[in-house]
N, C-alpha and C positions, 0 to 999 in steps of 0.2 A: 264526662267521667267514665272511664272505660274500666279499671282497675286500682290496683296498687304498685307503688313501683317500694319494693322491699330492698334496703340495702344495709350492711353492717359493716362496723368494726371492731376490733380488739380494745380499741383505748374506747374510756369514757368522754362525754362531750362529744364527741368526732365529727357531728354534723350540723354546730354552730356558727355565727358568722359567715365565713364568705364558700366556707363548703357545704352549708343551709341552703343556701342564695345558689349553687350550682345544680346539686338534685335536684332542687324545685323548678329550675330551668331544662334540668335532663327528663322531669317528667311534663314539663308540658312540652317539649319536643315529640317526646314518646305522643302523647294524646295530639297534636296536629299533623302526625304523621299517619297516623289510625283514622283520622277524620278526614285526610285527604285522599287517601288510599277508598275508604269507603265511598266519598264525593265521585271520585273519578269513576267506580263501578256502577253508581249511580246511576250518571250522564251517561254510560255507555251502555247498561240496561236496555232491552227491549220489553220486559217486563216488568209490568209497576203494580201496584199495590194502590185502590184508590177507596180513600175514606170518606163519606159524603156525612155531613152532620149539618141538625135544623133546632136552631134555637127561638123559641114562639117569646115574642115578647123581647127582647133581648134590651132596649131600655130597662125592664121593670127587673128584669135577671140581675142586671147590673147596677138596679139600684137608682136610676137614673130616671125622673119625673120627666115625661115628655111627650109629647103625639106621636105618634105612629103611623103618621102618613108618610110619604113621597118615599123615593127611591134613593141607595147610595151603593155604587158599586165601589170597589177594592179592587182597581186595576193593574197596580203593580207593585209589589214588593221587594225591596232590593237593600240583600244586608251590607251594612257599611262598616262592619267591625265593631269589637270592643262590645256585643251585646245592643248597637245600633240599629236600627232601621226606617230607612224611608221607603212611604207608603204613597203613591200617589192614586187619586180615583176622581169620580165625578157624583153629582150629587143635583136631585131638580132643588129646584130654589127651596119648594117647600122643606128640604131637608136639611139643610145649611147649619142652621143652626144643631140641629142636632150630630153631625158630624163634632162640630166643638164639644157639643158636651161630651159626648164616646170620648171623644180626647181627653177630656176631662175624667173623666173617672176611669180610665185605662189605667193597668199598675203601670208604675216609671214615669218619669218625664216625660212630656211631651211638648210639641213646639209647630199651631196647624198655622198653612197657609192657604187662604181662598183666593182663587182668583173669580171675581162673581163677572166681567166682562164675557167669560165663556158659557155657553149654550151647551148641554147643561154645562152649571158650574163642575170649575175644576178645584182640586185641590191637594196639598202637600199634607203627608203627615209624620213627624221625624219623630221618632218615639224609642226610649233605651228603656232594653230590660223583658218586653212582653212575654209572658211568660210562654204564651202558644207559639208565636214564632220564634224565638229563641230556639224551643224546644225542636220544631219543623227543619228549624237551619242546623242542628247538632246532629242531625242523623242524615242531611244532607236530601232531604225533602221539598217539597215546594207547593207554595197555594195556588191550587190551579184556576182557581173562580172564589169569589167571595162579593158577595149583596145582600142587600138590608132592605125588606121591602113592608112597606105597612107593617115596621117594627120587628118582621120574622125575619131571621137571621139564618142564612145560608152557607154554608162552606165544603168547598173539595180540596182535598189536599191529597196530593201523590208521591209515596214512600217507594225505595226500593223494597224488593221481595225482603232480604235480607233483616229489613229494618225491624226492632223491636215496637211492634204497631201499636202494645197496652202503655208503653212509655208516651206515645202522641194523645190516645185517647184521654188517658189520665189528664195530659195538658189539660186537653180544651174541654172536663167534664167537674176540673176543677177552678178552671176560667170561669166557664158559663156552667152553673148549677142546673140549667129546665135544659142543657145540652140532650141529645136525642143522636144518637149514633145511627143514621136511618140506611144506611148501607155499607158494607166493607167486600170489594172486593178485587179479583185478580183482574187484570186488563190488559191488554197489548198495544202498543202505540200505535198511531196510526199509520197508514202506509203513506200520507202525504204531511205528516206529522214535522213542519220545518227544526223541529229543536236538532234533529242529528246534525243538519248543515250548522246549527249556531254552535252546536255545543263545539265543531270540528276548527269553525273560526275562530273562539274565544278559549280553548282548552290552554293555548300558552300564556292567557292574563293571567297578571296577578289576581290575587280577591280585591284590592283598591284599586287596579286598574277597569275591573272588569264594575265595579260599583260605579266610579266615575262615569263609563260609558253608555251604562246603563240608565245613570240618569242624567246626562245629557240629553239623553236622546229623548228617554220622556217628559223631560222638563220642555223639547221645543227647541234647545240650545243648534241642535242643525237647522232649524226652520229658517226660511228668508223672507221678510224678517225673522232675526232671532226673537222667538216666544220669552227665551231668560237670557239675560247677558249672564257674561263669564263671573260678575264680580257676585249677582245676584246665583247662581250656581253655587261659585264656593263657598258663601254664605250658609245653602242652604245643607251643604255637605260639612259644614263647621270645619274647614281647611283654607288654608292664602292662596289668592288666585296664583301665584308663579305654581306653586304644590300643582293645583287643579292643572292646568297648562300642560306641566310636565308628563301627569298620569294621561292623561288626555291624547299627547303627544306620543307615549312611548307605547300607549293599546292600540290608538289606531295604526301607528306602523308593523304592530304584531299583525294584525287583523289584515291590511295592505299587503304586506310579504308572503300571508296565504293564500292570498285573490291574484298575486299577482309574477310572485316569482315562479321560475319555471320547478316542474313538478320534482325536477331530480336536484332542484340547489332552492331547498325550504329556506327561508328566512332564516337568518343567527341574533337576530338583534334582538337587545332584551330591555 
């Protein structure tokens, strides 16, 4: 929500029916145009804004009866649209169960998968709605580390300068109550920092192509063996394996045409 988009006319009624159904489409044009424009300033930032917050207890924060031993890391994040996200990370055995419950008592839907054959275990978590990351991906931000260790609850998260930072904080102070804002500040990326090479390969994905390949990749879906088949993938992206396929197909030839056609005839294909 960026604004107001104000428009009038001379007759009464005027913006019922199918010319209701048109502003409301010319304003969320307007608001993904503001979103992507800020995305891309973003990604091409050398300056970030980095929030580090420590929630002690974060079972008992959230209500959630449970030990506070082992360890659970949040190793990848990837929004999938519509207020989606899949979260994948790892967890020692003693924690397992308590990754379900966090799922459990998460706002929104949620839908875990474990894989407990992995050292430590691994696991899936597709969750709509969260009110922290939600709020992270709308200003076009990113969780940079996230762990749960003997119950204390870790998180960094990196904003552009740009970004309104009391809008984030607010999220995650009105997620987690015993939240503790233990540092905010300015940082420079690193000079061996790979994200400039990724952002330069992926900057012509779509958002569902670039979601797609993102969790292909850390679902295993390249590994040989494949760690997920394609139909166990599309499944966990709630899309038809042709869909998955297709996106699959049309990011890695964007990603291919930058690695590989010559520097003065870029890729065209889309």
């Amino acid at each position: 929500m960026y604004g107001v988009l104000n428009v009038y006319a001379e007759r009464p009624y005027a913006f019922e029916g199918q010319e209701g159904t048109q502003i409301t489409q010319l304003g969320e044009i307007i608001g993904h145009a503001i979103a992507a424009a800020e995305r891309k300033q973003s990604l091409s930032s050398d300056d970030l804004v980095e929030l580090e917050f420590e929630i002690r207890d974060v079972f008992a924060s959230l209500g959630v009866p449970h030990e506070t031993a082992g360890r659970i890391t949040f190793d990848h994040t990837i929004p999938l649209g519509d207020g989606e996200f899949l979260i994948y990370g790892t967890a020692t055995s003693d924690a397992v169960d308590a990754v379900r419950d966090l799922a459990t008592a998460a706002a929104g839907e949620t839908d875990v998968t474990v894989h407990p054959e992995a050292t430590p275990v691994g696991f899936e978590i597709r969750i709509a709605d969260p009110p922290v990351l939600s709020t992270i991906a709308s200003v076009s931000g990113y969780v940079d580390s996230a762990s749960i260790e003997d119950g204390d609850y870790r998180l960094t998260i990196h904003l552009a300068p740009s970004v309104d930072v009391h809008r984030v904080v607010d999220a995650v102070e009105s997620a987690y109550s015993d939240a503790e804002l233990r540092c905010h500040r300015q940082i420079a990326r690193a000079r061996d920092d790979p994200r400039p090479a990724q952002r330069r390969l992926t900057a012509d994905l779509t958002d569902r192509q670039h979601a797609v390949l993102s969790a292909a990749y850390y679902a295993g879906f390249f590994e040989w063996p494949r760690e997920k088949s394609a139909t166990e993938l599309a499944d966990s992206l709630d899309i038809a394996a042709p869909t998955l396929h297709q996106h699959l197909r049309k990011g890695e030839r964007k990603v291919f045409d930058l690695l590989f056609s010559p520097s003065d005839e870029p890729g065209k294909r889309s």
